[in-house]
BAMARFI-769913 format. One record per residue (C-alpha): residue number from 0; residue in one letter; x, y, z. Coordinates in pm, 1 decimal. Example, Ala and Ser with C-alpha at 12.3 -4.5 7.8 and 13.67 -1.06 7.14 Angstrom:
<rs>
- 0|A|1230.0|-450.0|780.0 .
- 1|S|1367.0|-106.0|714.0 .
</rs>
This chain:
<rs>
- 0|X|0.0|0.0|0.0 .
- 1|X|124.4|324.0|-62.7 .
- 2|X|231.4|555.3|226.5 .
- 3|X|-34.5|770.7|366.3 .
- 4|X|-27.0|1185.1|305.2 .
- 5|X|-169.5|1445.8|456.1 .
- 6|X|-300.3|1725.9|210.1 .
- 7|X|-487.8|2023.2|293.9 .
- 8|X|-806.9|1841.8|198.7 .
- 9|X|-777.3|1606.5|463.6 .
- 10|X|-581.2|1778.3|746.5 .
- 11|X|-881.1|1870.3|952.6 .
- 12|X|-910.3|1453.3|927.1 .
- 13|X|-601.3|1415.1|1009.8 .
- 14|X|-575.9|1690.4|1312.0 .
- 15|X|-925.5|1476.2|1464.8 .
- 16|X|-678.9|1103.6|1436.3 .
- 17|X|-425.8|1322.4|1643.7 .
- 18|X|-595.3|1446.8|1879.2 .
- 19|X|-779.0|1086.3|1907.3 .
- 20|X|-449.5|916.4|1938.6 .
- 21|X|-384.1|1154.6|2263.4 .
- 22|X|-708.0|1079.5|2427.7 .
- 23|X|-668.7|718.1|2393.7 .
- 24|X|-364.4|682.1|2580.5 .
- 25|X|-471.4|877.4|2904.3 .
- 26|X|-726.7|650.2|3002.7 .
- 27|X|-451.7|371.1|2939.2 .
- 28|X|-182.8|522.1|3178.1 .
- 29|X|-444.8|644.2|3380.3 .
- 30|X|-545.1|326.1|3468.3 .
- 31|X|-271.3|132.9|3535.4 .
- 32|X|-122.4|456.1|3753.3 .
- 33|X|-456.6|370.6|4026.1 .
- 34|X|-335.4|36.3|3997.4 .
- 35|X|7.0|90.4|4194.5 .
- 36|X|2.1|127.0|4557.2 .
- 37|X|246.1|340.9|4562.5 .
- 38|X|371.9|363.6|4938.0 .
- 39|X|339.3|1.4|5018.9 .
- 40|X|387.3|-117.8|5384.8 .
- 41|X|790.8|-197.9|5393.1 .
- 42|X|780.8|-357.0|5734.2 .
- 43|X|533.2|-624.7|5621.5 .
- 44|X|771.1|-660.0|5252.5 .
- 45|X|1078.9|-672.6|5536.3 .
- 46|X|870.5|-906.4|5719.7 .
- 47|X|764.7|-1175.5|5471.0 .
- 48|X|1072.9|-1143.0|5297.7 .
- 49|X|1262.7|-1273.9|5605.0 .
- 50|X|1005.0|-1542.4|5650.0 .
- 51|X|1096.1|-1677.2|5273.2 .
- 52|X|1438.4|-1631.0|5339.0 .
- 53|X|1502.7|-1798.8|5634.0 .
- 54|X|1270.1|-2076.1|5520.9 .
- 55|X|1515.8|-2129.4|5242.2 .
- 56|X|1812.7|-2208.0|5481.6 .
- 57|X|1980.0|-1841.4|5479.2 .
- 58|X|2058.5|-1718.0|5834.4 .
- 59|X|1870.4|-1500.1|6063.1 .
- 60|X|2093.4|-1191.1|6068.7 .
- 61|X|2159.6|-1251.7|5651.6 .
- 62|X|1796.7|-1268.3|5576.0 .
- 63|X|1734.3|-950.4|5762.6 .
- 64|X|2004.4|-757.0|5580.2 .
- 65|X|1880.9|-884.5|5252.1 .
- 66|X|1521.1|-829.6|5307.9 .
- 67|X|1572.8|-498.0|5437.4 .
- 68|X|1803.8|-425.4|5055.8 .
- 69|X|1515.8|-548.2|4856.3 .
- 70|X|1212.0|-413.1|5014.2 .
- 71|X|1362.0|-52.8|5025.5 .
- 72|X|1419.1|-90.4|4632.3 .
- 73|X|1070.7|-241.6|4578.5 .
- 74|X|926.6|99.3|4765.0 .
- 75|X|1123.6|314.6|4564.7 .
- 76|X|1057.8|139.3|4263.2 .
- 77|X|722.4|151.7|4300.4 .
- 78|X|699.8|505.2|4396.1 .
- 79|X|911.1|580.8|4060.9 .
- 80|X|713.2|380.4|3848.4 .
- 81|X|400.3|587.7|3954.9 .
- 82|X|571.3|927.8|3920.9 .
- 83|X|701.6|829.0|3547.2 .
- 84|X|306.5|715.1|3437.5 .
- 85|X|146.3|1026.1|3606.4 .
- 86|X|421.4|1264.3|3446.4 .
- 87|X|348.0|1140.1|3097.3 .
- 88|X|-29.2|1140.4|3164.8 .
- 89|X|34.1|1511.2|3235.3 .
- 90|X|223.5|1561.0|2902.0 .
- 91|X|-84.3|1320.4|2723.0 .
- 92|X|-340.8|1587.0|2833.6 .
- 93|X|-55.8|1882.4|2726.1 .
- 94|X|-59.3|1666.0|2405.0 .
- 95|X|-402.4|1691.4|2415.4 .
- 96|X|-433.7|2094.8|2431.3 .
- 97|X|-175.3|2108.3|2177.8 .
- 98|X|-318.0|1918.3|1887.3 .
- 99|X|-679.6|2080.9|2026.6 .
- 100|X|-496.0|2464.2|1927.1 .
- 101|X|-356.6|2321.4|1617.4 .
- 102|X|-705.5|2232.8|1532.2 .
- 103|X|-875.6|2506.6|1645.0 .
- 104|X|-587.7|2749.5|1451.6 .
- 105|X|-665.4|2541.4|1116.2 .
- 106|X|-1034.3|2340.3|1121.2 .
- 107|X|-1221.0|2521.2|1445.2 .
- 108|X|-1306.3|2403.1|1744.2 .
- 109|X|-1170.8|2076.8|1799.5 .
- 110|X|-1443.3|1785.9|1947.1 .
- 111|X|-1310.9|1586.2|2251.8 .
- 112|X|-1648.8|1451.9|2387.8 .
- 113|X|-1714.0|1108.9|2339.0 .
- 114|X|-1334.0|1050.3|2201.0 .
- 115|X|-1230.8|831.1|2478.0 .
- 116|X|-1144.9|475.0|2347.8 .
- 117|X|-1418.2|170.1|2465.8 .
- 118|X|-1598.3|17.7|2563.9 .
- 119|X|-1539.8|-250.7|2442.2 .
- 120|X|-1147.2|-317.2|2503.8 .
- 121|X|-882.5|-385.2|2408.8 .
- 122|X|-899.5|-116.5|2171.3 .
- 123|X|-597.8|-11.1|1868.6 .
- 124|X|-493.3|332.1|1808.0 .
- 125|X|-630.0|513.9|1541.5 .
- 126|X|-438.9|402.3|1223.8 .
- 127|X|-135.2|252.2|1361.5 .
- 128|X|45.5|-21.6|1139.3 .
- 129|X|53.6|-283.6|1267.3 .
- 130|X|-245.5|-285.3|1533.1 .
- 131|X|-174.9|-459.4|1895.9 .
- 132|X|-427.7|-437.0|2167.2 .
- 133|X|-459.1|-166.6|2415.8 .
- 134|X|-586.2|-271.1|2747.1 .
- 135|X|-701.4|-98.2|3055.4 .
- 136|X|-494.6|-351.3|3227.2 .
- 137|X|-287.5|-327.1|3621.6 .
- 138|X|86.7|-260.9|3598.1 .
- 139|X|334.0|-529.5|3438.4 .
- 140|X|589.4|-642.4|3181.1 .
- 141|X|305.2|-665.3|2938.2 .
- 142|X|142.2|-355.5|2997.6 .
- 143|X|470.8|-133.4|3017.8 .
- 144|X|561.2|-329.4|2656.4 .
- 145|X|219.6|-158.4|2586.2 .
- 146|X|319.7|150.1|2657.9 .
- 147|X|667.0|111.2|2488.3 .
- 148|X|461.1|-2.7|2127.4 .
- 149|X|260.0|325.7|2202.0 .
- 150|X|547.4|569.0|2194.7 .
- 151|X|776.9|397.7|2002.7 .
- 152|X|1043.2|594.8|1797.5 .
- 153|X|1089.0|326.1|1526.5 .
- 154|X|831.1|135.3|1381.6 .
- 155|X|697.2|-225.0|1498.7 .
- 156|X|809.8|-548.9|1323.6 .
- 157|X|520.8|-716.5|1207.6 .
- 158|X|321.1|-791.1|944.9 .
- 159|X|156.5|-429.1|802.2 .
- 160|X|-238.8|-397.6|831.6 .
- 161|X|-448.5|-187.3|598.8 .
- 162|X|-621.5|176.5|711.7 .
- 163|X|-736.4|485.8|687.4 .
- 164|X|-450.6|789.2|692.7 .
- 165|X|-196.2|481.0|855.4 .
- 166|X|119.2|514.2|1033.1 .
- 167|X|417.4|305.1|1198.2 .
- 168|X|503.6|524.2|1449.2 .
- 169|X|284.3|875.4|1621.8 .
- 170|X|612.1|1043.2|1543.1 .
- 171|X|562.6|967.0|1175.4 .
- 172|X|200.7|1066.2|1178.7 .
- 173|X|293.6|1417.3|1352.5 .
- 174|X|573.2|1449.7|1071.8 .
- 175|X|316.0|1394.1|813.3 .
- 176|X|70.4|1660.2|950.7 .
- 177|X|398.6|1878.9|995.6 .
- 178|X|523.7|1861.3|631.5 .
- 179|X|155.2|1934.2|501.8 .
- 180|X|170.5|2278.9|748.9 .
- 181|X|548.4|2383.6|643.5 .
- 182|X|436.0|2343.2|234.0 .
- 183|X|101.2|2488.5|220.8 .
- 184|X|8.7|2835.1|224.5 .
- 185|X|-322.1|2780.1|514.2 .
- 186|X|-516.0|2982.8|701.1 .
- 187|X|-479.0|3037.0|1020.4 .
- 188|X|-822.4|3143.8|1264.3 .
- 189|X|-762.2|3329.9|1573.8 .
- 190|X|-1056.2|3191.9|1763.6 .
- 191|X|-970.5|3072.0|2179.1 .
- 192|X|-705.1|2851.1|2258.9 .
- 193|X|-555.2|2739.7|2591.5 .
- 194|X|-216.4|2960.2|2584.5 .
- 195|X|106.1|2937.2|2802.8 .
- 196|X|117.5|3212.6|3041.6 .
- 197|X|-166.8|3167.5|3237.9 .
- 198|X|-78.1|2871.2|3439.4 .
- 199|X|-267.2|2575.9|3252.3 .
- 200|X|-48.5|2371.3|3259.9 .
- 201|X|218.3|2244.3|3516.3 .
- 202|X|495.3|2045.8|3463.3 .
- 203|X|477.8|1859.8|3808.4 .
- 204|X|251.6|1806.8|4092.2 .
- 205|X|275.4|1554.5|4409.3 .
- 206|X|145.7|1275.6|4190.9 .
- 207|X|473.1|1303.2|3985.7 .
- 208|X|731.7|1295.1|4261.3 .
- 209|X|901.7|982.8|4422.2 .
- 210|X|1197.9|959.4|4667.3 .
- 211|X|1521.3|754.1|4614.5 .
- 212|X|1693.7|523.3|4859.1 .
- 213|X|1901.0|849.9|4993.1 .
- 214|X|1528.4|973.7|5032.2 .
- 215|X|1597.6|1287.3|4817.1 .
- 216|X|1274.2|1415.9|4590.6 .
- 217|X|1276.0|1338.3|4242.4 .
- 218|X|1074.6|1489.1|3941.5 .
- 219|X|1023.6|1290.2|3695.6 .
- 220|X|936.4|1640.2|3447.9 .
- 221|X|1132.1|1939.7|3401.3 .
- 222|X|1082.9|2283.0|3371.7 .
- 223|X|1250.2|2346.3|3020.6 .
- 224|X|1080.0|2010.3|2833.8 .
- 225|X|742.4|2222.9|2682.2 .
- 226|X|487.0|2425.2|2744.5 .
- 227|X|175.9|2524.0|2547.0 .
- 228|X|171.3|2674.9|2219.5 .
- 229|X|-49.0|2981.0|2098.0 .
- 230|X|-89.8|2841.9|1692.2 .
- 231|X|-105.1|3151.9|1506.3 .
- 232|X|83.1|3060.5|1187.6 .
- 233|X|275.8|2765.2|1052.2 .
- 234|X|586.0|2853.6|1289.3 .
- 235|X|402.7|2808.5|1615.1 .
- 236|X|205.2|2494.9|1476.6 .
- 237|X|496.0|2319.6|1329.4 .
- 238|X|650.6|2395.5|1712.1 .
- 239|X|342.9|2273.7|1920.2 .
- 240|X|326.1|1927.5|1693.9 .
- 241|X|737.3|1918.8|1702.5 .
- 242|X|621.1|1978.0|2085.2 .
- 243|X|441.2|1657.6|2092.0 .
- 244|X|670.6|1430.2|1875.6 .
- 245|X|993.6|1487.0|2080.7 .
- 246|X|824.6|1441.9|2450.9 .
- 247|X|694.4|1150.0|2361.7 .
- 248|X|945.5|937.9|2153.7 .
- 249|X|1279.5|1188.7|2180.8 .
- 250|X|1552.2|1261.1|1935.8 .
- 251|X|1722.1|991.8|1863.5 .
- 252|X|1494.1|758.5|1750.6 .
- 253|X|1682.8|472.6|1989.1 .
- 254|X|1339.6|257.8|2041.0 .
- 255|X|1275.5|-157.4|2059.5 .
- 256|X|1497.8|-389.5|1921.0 .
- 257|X|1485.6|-592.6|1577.9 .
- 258|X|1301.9|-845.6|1739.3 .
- 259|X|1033.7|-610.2|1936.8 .
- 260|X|1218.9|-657.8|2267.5 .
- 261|X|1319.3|-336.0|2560.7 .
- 262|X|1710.6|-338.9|2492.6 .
- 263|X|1864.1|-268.7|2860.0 .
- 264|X|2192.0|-146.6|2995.5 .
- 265|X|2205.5|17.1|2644.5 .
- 266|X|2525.2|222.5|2624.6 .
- 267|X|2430.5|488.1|2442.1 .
- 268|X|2311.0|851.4|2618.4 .
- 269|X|1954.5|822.5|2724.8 .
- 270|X|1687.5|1018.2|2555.3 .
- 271|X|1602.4|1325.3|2677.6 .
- 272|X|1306.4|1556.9|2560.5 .
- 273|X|1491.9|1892.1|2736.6 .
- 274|X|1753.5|2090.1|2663.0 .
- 275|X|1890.9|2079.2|3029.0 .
- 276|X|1882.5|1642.6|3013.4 .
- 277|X|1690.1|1676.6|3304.2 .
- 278|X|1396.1|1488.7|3155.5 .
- 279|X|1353.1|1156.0|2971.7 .
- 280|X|1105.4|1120.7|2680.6 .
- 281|X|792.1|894.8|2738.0 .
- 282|X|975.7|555.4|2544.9 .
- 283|X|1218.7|646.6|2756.8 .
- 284|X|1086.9|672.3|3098.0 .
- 285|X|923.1|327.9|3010.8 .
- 286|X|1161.1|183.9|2910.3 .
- 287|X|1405.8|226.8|3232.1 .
- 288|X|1065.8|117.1|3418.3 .
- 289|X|1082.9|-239.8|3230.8 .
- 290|X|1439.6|-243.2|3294.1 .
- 291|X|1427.5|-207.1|3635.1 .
- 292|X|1117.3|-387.4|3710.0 .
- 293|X|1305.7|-660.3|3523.4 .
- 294|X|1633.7|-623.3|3716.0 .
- 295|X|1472.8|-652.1|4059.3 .
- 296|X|1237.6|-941.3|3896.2 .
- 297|X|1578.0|-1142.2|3887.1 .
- 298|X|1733.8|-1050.8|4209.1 .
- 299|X|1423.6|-1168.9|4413.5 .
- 300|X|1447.9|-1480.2|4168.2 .
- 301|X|1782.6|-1538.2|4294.1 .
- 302|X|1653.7|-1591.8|4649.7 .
- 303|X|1363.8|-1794.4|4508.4 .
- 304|X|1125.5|-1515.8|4686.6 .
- 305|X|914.7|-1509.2|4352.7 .
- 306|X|774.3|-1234.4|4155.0 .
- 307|X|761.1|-833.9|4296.4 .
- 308|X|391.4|-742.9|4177.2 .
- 309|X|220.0|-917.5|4467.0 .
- 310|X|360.3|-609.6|4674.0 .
- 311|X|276.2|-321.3|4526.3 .
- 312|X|12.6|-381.4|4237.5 .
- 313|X|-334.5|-389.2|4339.2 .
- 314|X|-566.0|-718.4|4229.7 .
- 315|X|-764.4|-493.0|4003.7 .
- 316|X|-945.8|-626.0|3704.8 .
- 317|X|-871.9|-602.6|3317.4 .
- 318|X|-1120.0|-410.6|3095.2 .
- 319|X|-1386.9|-330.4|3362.6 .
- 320|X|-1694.6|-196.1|3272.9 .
- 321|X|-2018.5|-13.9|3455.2 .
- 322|X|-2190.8|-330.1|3351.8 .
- 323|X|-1907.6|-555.3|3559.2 .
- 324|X|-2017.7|-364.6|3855.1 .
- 325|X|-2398.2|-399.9|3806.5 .
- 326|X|-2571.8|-555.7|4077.2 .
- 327|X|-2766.9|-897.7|4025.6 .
- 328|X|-3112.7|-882.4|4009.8 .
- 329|X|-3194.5|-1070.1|4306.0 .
- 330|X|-3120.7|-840.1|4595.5 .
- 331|X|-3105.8|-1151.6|4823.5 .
- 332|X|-2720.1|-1213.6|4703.7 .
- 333|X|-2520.4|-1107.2|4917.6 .
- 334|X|-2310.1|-883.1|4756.4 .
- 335|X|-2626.0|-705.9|4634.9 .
- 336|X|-2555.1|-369.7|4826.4 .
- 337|X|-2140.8|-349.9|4722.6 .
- 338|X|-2199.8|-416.6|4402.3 .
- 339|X|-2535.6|-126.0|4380.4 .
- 340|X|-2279.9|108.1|4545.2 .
- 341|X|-1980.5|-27.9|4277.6 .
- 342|X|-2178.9|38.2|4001.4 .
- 343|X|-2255.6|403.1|4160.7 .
- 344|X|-1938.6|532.9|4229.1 .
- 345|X|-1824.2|396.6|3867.1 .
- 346|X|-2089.3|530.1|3702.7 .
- 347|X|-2006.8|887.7|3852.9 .
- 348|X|-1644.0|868.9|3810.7 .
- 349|X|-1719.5|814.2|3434.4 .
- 350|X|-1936.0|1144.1|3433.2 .
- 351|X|-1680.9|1303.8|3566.4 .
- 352|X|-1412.7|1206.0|3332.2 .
- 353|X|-1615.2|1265.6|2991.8 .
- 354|X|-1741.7|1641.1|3178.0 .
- 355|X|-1348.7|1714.5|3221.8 .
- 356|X|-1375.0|1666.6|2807.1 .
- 357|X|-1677.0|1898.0|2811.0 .
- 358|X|-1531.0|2160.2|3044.7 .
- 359|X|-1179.5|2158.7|2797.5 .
- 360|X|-1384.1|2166.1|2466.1 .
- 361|X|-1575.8|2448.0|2616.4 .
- 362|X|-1246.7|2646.9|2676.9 .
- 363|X|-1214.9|2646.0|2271.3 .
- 364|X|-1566.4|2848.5|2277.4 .
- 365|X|-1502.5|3053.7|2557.2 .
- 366|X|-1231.7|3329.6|2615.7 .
- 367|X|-1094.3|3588.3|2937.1 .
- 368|X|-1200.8|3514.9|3268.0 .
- 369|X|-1493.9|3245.7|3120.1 .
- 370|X|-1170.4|3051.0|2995.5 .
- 371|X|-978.1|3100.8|3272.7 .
- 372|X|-1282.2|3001.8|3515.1 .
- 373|X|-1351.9|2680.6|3336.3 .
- 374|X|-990.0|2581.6|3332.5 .
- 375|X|-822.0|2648.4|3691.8 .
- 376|X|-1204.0|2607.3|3883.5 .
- 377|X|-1293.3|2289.2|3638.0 .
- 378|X|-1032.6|2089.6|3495.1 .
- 379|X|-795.1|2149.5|3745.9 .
- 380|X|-991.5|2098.4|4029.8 .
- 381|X|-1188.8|1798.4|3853.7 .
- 382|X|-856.6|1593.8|3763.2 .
- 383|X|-674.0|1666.1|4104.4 .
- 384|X|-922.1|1682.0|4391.4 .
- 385|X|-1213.2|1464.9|4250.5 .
- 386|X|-1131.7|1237.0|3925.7 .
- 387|X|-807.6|1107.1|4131.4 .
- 388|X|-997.7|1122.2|4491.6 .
- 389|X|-1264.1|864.3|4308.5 .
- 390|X|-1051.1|656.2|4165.7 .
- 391|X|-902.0|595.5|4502.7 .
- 392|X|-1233.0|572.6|4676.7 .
- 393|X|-1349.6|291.4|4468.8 .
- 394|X|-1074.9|80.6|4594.4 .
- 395|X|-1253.5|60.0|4895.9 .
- 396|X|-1525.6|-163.5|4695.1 .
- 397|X|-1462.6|-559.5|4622.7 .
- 398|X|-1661.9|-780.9|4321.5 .
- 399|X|-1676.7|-1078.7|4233.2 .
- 400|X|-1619.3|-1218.3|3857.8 .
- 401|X|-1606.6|-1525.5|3716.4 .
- 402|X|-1554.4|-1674.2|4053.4 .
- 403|X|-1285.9|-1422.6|4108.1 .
- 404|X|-1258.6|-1119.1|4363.8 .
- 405|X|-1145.4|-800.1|4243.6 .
- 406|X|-1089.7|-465.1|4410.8 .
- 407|X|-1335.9|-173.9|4215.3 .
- 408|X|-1160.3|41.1|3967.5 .
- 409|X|-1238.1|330.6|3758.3 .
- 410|X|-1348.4|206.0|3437.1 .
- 411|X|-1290.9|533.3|3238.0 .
- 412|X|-1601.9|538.0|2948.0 .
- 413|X|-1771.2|810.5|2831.8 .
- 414|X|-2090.0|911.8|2956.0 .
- 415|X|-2394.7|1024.2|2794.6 .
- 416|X|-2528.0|1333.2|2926.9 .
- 417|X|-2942.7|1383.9|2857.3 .
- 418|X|-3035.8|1692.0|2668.3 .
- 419|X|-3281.3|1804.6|2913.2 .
- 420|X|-3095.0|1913.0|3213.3 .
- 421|X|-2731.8|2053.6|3214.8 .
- 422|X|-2423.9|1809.0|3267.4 .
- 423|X|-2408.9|1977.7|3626.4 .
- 424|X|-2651.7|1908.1|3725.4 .
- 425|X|-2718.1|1515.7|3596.1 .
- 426|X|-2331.6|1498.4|3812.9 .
- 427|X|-2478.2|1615.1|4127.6 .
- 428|X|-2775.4|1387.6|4054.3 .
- 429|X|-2520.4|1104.0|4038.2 .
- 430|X|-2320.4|1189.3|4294.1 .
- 431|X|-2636.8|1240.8|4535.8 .
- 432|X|-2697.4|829.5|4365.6 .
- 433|X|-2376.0|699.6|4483.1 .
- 434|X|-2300.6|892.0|4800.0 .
- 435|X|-2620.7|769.0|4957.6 .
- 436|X|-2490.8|389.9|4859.8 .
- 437|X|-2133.1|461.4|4982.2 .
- 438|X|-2083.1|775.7|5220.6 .
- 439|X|-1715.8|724.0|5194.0 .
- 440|X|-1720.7|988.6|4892.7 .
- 441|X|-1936.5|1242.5|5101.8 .
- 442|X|-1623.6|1494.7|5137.5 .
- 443|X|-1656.8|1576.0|4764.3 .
- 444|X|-1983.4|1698.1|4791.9 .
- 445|X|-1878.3|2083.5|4828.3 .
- 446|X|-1641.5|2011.5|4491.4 .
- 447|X|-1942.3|1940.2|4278.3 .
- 448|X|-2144.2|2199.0|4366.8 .
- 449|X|-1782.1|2413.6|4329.0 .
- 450|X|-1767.1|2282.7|3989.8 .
- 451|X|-1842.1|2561.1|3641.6 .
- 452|X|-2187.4|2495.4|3482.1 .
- 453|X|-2072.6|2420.1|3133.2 .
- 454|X|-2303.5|2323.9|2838.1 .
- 455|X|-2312.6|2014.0|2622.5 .
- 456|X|-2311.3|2230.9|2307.2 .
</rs>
């Protein structure tokens, strides 16, 4: 097949894939970040360590030492591995805005409602040759290779698929977009976008921190790696795509092997996305998360203590769904009022993740202190006090499928608002639904009423 172009005649096509191809992934990361406790209990690790150890013939004082070694690395590994998701879920939703300016500079206002991937999963991303499945799946190997096909530098070796505008790599989809901006004379609108200089966007927050073994705070994004980009002509959009492309596979285009596999202990300089080296691109960051996970893997192997996950990852399911949670229809089971309050909570947390789509492609409409009020009293407040608040809360909830038990997680699918009453006000509705099941939640109350009143349309 021949390779795929983007022309002015499709670029508002191909501007809608891109901004696709960013929402698709932050449900993803987002997922698998709730999954990792990330501040397990070390004395218990120390404790059952020493158990295994001893049981194995290794001495008291030996098994100690050793036990103490490992667990500290499994809690700052664990830690790490949640700062390095969250900080590329960060640049995702940057991503995101980006694309959403480019869009709004070129085509008009971009539409993010309803572009969340699923159900049903696994899902593929828009156009990418060849397709692998995308799950909403709890931390591991397979689900950081996942991650590693998704930002990928150099394309996948397998057998090419047919498809609509296709590409091997995002980077090579970006460049294509890129190369139809830098040699066509467009237009470019000056309707709103979400511009740098007005605190938006933030590189870090406390999700994206994590402590070594000396204890000493580490960010897992720098300052200098990208901010957003007021598109205005093909200078600034070329930069805010360019933006994209280089935090999320780097420079070098160093990715997978021949072969598909993480190459570790690779000599050459890591890839960073900012000019200081402070920060490692999103194949990157990744890929020393395999790496390590893999390297501790084999040193608790070598002590036959079995595999790390058991510690740290929670036993959350793959794929969930509102309709996992529903309650039986005999209210005589006896998990009839966990799973009414399960499918509750999970219903409101995905209202509240398709409004924070509402609320952003309501900033494209909206300009001055309307803008500014949606953003910083909406989106930010939504993602950081409530969204992640929820998807903590639901935790607290246990199910049962196919004779397994699960701990309740935030399934992440878009919600259909009614027509008749504002998406407000249908949230408070739903949160009034699922705080009466599970008064747990009952300290977000004052946030939704807090929240902007912003239409469907």
């Amino acid at each position: 097949m021949a390779d795929a172009e983007v022309t002015p005649e499709n670029l508002g096509e191909a501007l809608d894939q891109a901004i696709g191809i960013e929402i698709a992934t932050i449900p993803v990361y987002l997922y698998t970040y709730y999954s990792i406790n990330r501040v397990p209990n070390q004395d218990a690790i120390s404790g059952d360590l020493v158990q295994k150890l001893t049981a194995g013939g290794i001495p008291l004082d030996k098994a100690n030492a050793i036990a103490l070694d490992l667990s500290a690395q499994l809690m700052v590994f664990a830690n790490k591995a949640g700062a390095a998701i969250m900080s590329v879920v960060i640049e995702e939703m940057l991503h995101m805005a980006l694309s959403s300016n480019t869009h709004q500079a070129l085509v008009g206002v971009p539409q993010l409602v309803g572009k969340s991937p699923g159900p049903p999963w696994p899902v593929v991303l828009p156009g990418h040759e060849p397709e692998f499945p995308i799950n909403l799946a709890p931390f591991s190997l397979d689900q950081l290779m996942t991650f590693l096909k998704i930002e990928s530098p150099t394309p996948l070796p397998s057998q090419l698929a047919e498809g609509a505008l296709p590409y091997k790599t995002i980077g090579q989809f970006y460049d294509m977009i890129i190369e139809c901006i830098k040699t066509n004379d467009l237009t470019y609108n000056r309707g709103s976008q979400l511009e740098p200089g007005k605190h938006y966007y933030a590189q870090n927050n406390i999700d994206t921190l994590y402590y070594n073994k000396q204890h000493k705070a580490q960010y897992t994004n720098a300052d200098d790696s990208g901010d957003l980009i007021h598109v205005v002509d093909r200078d600034s959009a070329v930069a805010a795509l360019t933006l994209i492309k280089e935090q999320g596979e780097g420079n070098m285009g160093a990715g997978l092997g021949p072969d598909g596999s993480v190459i570790c202990n690779d000599p050459n300089t890591p890839d960073f996305d900012d000019p200081g080296h402070k920060e490692l691109c999103h194949f990157e960051k990744f890929a020393e998360i395999y790496c390590d996970y893999e390297a501790l893997e084999q040193q608790f192997a070598a002590y036959n203590l079995g595999g790390i996950a058991s510690y740290f990852v929670l036993n959350v399911p793959t794929n969930p769904t509102v309709a996992d949670y529903a309650a039986p229809a005999d209210p005589i089971n006896a998990h009839y009022a966990n799973r009414e309050a399960l499918s509750a909570v999970a219903t409101l947390i995905n209202a509240t993740y398709t409004y924070l789509f509402v609320m952003t492609e309501n900033c494209y409409k909206q300009s001055g202190n309307t803008q500014y009020e949606t953003f910083m009293f909406g989106i930010h407040k939504t993602m950081i006090f409530i969204l992640s608040s929820l998807c903590g809360d639901i935790q607290g909830l246990t199910f049962e499928k196919d004779g397994k038990s699960y701990i309740g997680s935030a399934p992440f699918e878009n919600y259909s608002f009614g027509l008749m009453s504002s998406p407000k006000s249908q949230l408070n509705a739903l949160f009034n639904t699922a705080v009466a099941l599970y008064p747990t939640i009952s300290y977000l109350q004052q946030r939704y009423q807090d929240l902007p009143d912003v239409p469907l349309n």
